[in-house]
C-alpha positions as CSV (number, residue, x, y, z in Angstrom):
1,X,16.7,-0.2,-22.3
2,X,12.8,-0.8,-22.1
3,X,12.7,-1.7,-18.3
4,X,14.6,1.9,-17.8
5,X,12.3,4.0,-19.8
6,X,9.3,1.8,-18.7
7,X,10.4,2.8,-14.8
8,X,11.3,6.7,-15.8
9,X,7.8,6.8,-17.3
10,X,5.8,5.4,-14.3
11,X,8.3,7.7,-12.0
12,X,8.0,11.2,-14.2
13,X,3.6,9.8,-14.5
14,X,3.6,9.3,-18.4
15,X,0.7,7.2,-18.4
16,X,0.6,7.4,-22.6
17,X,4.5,6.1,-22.6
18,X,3.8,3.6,-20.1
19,X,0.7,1.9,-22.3
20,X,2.7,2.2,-25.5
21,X,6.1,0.9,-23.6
22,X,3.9,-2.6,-22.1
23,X,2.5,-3.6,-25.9
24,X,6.2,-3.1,-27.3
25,X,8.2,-5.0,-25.0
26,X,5.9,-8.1,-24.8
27,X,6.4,-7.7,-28.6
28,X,9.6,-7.7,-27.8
29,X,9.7,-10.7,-25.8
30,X,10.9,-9.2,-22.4
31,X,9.4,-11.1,-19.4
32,X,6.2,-9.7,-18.5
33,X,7.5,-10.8,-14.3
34,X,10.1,-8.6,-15.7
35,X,8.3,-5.4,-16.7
36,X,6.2,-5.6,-13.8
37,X,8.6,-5.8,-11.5
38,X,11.7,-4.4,-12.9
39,X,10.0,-1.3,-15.1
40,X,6.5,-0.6,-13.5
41,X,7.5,-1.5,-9.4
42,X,11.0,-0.1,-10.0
43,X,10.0,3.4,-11.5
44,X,6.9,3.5,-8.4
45,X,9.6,2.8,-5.3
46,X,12.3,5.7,-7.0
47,X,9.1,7.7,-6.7
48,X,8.6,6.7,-3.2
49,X,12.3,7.8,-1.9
50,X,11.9,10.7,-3.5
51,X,8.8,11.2,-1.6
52,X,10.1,10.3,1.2
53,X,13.1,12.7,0.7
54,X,10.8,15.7,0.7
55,X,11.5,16.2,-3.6
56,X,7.8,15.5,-4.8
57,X,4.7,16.2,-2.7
58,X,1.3,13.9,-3.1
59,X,0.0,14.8,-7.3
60,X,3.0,13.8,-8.2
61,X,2.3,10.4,-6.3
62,X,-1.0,10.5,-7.6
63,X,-0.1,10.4,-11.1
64,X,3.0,8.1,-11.1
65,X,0.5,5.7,-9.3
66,X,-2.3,6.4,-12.2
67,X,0.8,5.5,-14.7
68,X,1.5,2.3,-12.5
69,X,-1.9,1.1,-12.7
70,X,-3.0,1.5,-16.1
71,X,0.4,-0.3,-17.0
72,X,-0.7,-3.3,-14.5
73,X,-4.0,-3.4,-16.4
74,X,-2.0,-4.2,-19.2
75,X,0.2,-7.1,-18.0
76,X,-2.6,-8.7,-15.7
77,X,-3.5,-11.7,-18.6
78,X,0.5,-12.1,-19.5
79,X,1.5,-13.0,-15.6
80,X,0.6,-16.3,-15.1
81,X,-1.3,-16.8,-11.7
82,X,0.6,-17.1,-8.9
83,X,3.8,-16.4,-11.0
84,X,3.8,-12.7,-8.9
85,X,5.4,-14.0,-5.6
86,X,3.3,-11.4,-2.9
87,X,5.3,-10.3,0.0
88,X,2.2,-10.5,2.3
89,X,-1.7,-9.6,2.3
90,X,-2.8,-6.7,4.2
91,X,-6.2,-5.3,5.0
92,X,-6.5,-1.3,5.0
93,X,-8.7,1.1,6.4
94,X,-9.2,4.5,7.4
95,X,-11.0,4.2,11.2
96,X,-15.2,4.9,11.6
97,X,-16.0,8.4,11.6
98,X,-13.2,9.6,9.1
99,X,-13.6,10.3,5.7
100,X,-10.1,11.0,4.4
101,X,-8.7,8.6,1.9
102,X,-6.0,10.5,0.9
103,X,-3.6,9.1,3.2
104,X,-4.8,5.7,3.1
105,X,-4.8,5.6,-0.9
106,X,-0.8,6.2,-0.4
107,X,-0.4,3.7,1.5
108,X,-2.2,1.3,-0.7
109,X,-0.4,2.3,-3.6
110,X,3.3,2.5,-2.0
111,X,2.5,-1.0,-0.2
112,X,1.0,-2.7,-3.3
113,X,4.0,-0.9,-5.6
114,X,6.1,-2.8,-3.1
115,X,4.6,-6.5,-3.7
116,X,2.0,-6.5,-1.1
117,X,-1.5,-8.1,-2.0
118,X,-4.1,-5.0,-0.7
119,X,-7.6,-5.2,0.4
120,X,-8.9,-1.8,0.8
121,X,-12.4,-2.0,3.3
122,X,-12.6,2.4,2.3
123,X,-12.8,5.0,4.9
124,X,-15.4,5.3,7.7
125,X,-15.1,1.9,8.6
126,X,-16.8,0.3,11.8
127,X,-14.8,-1.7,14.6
128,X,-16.9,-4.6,14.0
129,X,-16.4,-4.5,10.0
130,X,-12.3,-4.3,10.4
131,X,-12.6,-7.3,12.7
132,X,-14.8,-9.3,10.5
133,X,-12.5,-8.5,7.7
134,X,-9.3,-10.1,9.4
135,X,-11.3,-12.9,10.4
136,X,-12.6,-13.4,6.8
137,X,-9.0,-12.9,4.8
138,X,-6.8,-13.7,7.4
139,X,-3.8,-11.2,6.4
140,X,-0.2,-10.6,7.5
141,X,-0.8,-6.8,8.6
142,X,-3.6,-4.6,9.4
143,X,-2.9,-1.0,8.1
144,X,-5.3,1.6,10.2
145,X,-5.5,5.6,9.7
146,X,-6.7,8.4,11.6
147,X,-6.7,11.6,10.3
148,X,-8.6,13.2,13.0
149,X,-7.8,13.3,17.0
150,X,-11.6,12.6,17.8
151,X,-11.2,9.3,15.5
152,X,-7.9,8.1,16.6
153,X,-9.5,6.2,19.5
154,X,-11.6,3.7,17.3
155,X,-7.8,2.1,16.6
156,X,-7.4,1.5,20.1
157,X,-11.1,0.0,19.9
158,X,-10.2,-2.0,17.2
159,X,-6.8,-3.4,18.6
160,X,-8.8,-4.3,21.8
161,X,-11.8,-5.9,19.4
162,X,-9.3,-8.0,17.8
163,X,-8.1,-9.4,20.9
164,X,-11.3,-10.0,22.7
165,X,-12.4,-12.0,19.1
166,X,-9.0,-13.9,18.8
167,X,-7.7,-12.5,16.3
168,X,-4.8,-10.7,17.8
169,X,-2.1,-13.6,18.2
170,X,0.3,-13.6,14.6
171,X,-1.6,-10.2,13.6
172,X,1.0,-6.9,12.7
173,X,-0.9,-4.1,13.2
174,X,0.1,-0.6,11.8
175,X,-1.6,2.9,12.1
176,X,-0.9,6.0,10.7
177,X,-2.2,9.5,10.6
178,X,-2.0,13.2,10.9
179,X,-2.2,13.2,15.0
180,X,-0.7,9.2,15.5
181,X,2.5,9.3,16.8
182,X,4.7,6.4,18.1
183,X,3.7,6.6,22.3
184,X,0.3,6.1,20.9
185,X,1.2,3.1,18.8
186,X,2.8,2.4,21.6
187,X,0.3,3.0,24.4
188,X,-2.7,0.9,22.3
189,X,-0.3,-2.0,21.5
190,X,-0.1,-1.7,17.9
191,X,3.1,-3.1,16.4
192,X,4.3,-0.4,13.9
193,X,3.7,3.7,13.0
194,X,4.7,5.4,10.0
195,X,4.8,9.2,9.2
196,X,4.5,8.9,6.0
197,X,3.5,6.3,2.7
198,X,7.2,5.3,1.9
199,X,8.1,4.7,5.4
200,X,4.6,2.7,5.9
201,X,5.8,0.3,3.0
202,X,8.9,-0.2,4.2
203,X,7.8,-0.7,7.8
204,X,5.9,-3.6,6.7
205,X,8.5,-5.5,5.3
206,X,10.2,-5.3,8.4
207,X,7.6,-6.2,10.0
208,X,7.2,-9.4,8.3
209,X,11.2,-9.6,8.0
């Protein structure tokens, strides 16, 4: 069946099938909802638990999630607007004085292959911008990384920013990276730490459960 080969080829990264599978089963008049959700969405979570399992390491990620995208691309003018029900908007960032994206970029991509709506303010991002960013799109979760221990304290900053501007109250708040661990989360009053992308994803749809 199309959906099954359309979620293999998006799982195994086949970026050529997946372009080649979108055109054919719109031709073929499968749902476009349908080969969104249940080919392209489908074949990136199986990815994900595999990831999560410890059976394929970040390329591998990296290329299913090229394969995702350029199939998305494809479908964007077929779903009607709206039609994609989002589970929740969240606003992404990787803290002020930290460069790595890496990390981040999962999360984005395991979150958004999940239904989330993503808005990605990029790495090295100052307190002041991630609070002005909540304030202007007013999402469900904010999704922080650190990847260094001399910039995990701007999350703290940023938590306590967000209260002080009144933008705390309804908020979820999650933070991740290398040197986070859950008494930090803890100790800085965030709501929610992941170790990894698959089990950020899933956190916030519990979160939001």
């Amino acid at each position: 069946m199309i959906l099954e080969e359309l979620a293999i080829a998006v799982e195994t990264g086949d970026m050529k099938k997946v372009q080649a599978l979108i055109p054919q089963g719109l031709a073929d008049g499968v749902d476009p909802q349908d080969l969104l959700d249940k080919g392209l969405l489908a074949g990136m979570a199986a990815l994900g638990a595999r990831f999560k399992a410890g059976e394929v390491f970040v390329p591998e990620v990296l290329i299913a999630a090229r394969a995702l995208n350029a199939g998305t691309v494809l479908l964007k003018d077929k779903l009607v607007a709206g039609q994609s029900v989002s589970k929740g908007k969240v606003v992404i960032a990787t803290v002020s004085g930290d460069l790595h994206d890496i990390g981040k970029n999962l999360v984005l991509m395991m979150l958004e292959s999940t239904g989330f709506e993503v808005i990605d303010l990029g790495v090295d991002v100052p307190v002041e911008a991630v609070v002005e960013a909540v304030r202007e799109n007013k999402p469900d979760i904010l999704a922080m990384s650190a990847l260094l221990t001399t910039t995990m304290a701007f999350q703290k900053d940023i938590v306590e920013a967000l209260k002080v501007a009144g933008l705390r109250d309804g908020l979820k708040i999650m933070i991740g990276g290398a040197p986070v661990t859950q008494d930090f989360c803890d100790n800085i009053g965030a709501d929610s730490y992941s170790p990894d992308a698959p089990g950020a994803a899933d956190a916030a749809l519990a979160l939001l459960s």
